[in-house]
C-alpha positions as CSV (number, residue, x, y, z in Angstrom):
1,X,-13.7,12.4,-5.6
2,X,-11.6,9.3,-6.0
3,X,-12.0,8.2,-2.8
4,X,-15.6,8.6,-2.9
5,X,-16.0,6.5,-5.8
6,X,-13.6,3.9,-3.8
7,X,-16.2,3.9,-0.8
8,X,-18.9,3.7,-2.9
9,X,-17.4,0.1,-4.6
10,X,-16.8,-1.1,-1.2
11,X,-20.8,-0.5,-0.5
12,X,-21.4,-2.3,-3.6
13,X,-19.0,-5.1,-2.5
14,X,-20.7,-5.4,1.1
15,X,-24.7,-5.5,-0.8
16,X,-22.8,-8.7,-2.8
17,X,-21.9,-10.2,0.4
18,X,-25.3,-9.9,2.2
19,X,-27.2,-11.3,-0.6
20,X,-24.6,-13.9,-1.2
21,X,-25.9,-17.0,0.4
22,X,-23.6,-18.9,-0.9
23,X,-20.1,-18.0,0.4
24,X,-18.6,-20.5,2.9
25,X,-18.1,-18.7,6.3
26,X,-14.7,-18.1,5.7
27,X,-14.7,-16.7,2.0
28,X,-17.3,-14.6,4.2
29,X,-14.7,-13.4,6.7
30,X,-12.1,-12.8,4.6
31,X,-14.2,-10.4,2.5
32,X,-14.7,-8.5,4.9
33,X,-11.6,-8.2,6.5
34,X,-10.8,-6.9,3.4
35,X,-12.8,-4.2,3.2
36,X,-11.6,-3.1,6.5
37,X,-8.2,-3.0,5.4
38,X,-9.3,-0.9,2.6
39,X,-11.5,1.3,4.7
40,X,-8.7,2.2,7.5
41,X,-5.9,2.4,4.5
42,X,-7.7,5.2,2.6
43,X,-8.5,7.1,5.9
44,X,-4.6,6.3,7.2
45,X,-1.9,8.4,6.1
46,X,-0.1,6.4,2.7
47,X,2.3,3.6,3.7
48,X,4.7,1.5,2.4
49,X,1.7,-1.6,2.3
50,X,-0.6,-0.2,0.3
51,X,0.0,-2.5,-2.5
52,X,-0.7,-5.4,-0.5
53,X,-4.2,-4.3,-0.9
54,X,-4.4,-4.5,-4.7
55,X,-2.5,-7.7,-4.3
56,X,-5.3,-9.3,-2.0
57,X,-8.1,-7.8,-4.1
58,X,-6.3,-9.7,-7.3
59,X,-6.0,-13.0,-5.0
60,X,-9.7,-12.7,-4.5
61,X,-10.8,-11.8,-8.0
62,X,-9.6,-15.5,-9.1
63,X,-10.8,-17.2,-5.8
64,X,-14.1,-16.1,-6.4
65,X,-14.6,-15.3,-10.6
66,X,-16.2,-19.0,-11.8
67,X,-18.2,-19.6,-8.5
68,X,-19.7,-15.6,-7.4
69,X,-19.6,-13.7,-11.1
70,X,-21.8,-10.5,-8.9
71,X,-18.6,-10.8,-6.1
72,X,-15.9,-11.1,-8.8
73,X,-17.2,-7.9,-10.7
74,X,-17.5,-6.1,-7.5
75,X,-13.8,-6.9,-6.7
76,X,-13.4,-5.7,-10.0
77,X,-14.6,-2.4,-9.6
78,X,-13.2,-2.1,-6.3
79,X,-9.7,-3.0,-7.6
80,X,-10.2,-0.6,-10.2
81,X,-11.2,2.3,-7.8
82,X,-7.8,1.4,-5.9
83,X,-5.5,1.8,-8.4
84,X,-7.1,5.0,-9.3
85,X,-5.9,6.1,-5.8
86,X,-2.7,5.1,-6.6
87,X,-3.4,1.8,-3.8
């Protein structure tokens, strides 16, 4: 269930970044690379790294919070949804 509500964030997060016109091509990238990371950790067998992931989520939530307030509270959400899975 958990999980579920995880991917279901990290659809949220990729609609933000498709109607989001205005992220630079790297903000972009990194997004996105993101929510690969995410996507192979939850299906991956838990390692010693999964806190990185939280970490980077964090990182972004700042990067982005006064420019993209719809990207922010996606990361938000997704962070939330992490740490639920103990990520």
């Amino acid at each position: 269930m958990k999980k579920t509500i995880l991917l279901e964030k990290l659809e949220q997060l990729r609609a933000e970044l498709a109607a989001s016109s205005a992220l630079d091509e790297g903000s972009h990238e990194q997004l996105q690379s993101l929510i690969n990371d995410i996507e192979r950790a939850v299906d991956a067998p838990p390692s010693e790294d999964e806190g990185i992931l939280s970490g980077e989520v964090q990182d972004l939530v700042l990067k982005f919070e006064t420019e993209h307030p719809q990207i922010t509270s996606a990361l938000n959400q997704v962070a939330s949804a992490l740490a639920n899975l103990g990520i």
